[in-house]
TIKE-13484 format. One record per residue (C-alpha): y, x, z; residue number from 1; residue in one letter. Coordinates in steps of 0.25 Angstrom, whole numbers, plus 5000, padded with zeros to 4 digits. Each point is the difference from the previous one (the first is absolute). Layout:
<sites>
<site v="Y" u="X" w="Z" seq="NUM" type="a"/>
...
</sites>
This chain:
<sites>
<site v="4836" u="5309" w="4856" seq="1" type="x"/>
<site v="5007" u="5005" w="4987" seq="2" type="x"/>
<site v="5015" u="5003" w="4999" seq="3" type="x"/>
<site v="5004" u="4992" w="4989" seq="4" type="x"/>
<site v="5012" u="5000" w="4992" seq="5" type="x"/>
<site v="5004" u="4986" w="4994" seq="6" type="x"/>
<site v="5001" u="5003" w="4983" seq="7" type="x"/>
<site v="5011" u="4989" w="4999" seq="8" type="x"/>
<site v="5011" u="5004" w="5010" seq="9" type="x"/>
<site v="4993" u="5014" w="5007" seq="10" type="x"/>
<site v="5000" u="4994" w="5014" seq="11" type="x"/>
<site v="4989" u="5001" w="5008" seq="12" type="x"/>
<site v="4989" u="4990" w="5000" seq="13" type="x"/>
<site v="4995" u="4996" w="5012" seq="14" type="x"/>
<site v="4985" u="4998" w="5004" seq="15" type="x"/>
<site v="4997" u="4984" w="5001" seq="16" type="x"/>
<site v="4986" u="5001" w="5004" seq="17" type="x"/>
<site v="4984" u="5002" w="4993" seq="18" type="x"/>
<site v="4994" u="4986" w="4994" seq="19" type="x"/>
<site v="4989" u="4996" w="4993" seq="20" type="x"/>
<site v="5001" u="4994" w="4987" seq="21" type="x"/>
<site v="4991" u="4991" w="4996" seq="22" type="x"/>
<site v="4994" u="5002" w="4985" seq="23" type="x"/>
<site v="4994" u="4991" w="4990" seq="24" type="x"/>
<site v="5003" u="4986" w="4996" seq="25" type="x"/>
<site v="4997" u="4986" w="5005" seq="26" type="x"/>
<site v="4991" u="4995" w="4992" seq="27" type="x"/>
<site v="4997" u="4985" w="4996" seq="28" type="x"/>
<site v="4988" u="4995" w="5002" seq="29" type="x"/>
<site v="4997" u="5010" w="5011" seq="30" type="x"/>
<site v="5013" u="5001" w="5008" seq="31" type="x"/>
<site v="5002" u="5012" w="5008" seq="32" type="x"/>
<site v="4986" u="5008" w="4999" seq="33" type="x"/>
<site v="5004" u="5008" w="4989" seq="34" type="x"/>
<site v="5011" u="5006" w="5008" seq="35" type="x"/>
<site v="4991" u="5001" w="5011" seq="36" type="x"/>
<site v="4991" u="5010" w="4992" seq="37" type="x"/>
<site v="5013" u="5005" w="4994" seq="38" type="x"/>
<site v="5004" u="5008" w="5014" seq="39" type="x"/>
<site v="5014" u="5004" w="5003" seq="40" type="x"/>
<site v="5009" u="5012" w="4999" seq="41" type="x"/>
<site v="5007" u="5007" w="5012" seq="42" type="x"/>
<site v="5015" u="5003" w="4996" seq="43" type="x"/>
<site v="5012" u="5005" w="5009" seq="44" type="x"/>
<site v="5012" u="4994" w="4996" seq="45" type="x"/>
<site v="5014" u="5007" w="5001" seq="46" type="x"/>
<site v="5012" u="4992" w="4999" seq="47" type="x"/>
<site v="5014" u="5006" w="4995" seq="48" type="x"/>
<site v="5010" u="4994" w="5010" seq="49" type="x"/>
<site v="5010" u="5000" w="4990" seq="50" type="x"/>
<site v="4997" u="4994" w="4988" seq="51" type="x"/>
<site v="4987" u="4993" w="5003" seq="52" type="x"/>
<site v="4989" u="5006" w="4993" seq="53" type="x"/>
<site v="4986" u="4999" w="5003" seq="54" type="x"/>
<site v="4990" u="5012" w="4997" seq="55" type="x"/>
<site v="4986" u="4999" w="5003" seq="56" type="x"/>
<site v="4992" u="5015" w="5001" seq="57" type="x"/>
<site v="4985" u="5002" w="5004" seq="58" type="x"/>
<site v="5000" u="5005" w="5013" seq="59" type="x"/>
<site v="4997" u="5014" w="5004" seq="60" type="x"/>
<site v="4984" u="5001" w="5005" seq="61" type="x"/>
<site v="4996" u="5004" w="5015" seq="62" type="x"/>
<site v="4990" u="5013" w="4999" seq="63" type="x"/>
<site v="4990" u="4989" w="5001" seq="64" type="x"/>
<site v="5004" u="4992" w="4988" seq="65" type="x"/>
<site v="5000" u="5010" w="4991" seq="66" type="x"/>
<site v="4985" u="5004" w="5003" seq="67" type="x"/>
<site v="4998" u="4985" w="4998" seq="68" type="x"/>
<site v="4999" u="4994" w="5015" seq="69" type="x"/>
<site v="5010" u="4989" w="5000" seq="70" type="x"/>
<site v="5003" u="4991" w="5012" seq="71" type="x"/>
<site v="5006" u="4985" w="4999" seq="72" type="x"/>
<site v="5000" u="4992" w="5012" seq="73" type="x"/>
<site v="4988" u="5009" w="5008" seq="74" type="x"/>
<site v="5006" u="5007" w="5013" seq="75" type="x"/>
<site v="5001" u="5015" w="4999" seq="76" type="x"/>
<site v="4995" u="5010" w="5011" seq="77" type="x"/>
<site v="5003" u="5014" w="4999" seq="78" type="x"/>
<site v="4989" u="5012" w="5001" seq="79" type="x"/>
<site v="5000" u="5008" w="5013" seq="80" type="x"/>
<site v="4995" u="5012" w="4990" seq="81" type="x"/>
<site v="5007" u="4998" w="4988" seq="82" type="x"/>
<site v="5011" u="4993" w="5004" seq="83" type="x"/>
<site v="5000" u="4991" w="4986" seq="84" type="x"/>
<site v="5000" u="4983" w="5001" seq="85" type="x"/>
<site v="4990" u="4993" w="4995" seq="86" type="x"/>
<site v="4995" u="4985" w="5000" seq="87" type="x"/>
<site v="4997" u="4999" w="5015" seq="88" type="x"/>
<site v="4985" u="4994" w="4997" seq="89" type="x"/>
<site v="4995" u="5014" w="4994" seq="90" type="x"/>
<site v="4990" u="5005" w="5007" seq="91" type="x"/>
<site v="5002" u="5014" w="4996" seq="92" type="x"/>
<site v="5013" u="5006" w="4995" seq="93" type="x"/>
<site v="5001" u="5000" w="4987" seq="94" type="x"/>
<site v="5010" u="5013" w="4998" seq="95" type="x"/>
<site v="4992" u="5009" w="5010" seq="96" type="x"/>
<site v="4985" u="4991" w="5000" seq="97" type="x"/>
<site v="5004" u="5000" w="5017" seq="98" type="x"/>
<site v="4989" u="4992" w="5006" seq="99" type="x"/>
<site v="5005" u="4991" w="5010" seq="100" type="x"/>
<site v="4987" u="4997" w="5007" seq="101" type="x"/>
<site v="4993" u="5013" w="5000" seq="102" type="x"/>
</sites>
């Protein structure tokens, strides 16, 4: 989590929690299915105690995100070789290629 610095009164924020935001727009004729294909955005949300102000921030990748593994709601195990996590359902490690039934 970042240290941040409300830019109104200079206190500092605190770390509400990470959501998802949905993007798109409810259509007319097709209701919801345009945000459905839309997806959502993962934000942490800081709060300033003080004054009430809301920002929202991407939030800062995992060694996995940022080489483009991403996990949602999929339990995470951990490699014995590597020690990375990584969706529990891969066969082989996807940081170190550790097959787990060799």
């Amino acid at each position: 989590m970042k240290q941040l610095d409300c830019i109104r009164c200079n206190r500092k924020m605190e770390f509400i929690g990470r959501e998802k935001l949905q993007l798109g727009q409810t259509g007319l004729l097709f209701g919801s299915l345009p945000n459905l294909i839309a997806g959502a955005l993962v934000v942490d949300i800081y709060l300033c105690p003080e004054c009430g102000k809301i920002e929202f921030y991407a939030p800062e990748l995992t060694k996995g995100e940022q080489q483009g593994y991403t996990h949602c709601d999929v339990p995470q195990k951990r490699c014995p070789n590597c020690g990375e996590a990584h969706d529990f359902d891969f066969p082989k490690c996807p940081y170190c290629k550790f097959d787990y039934y060799d």
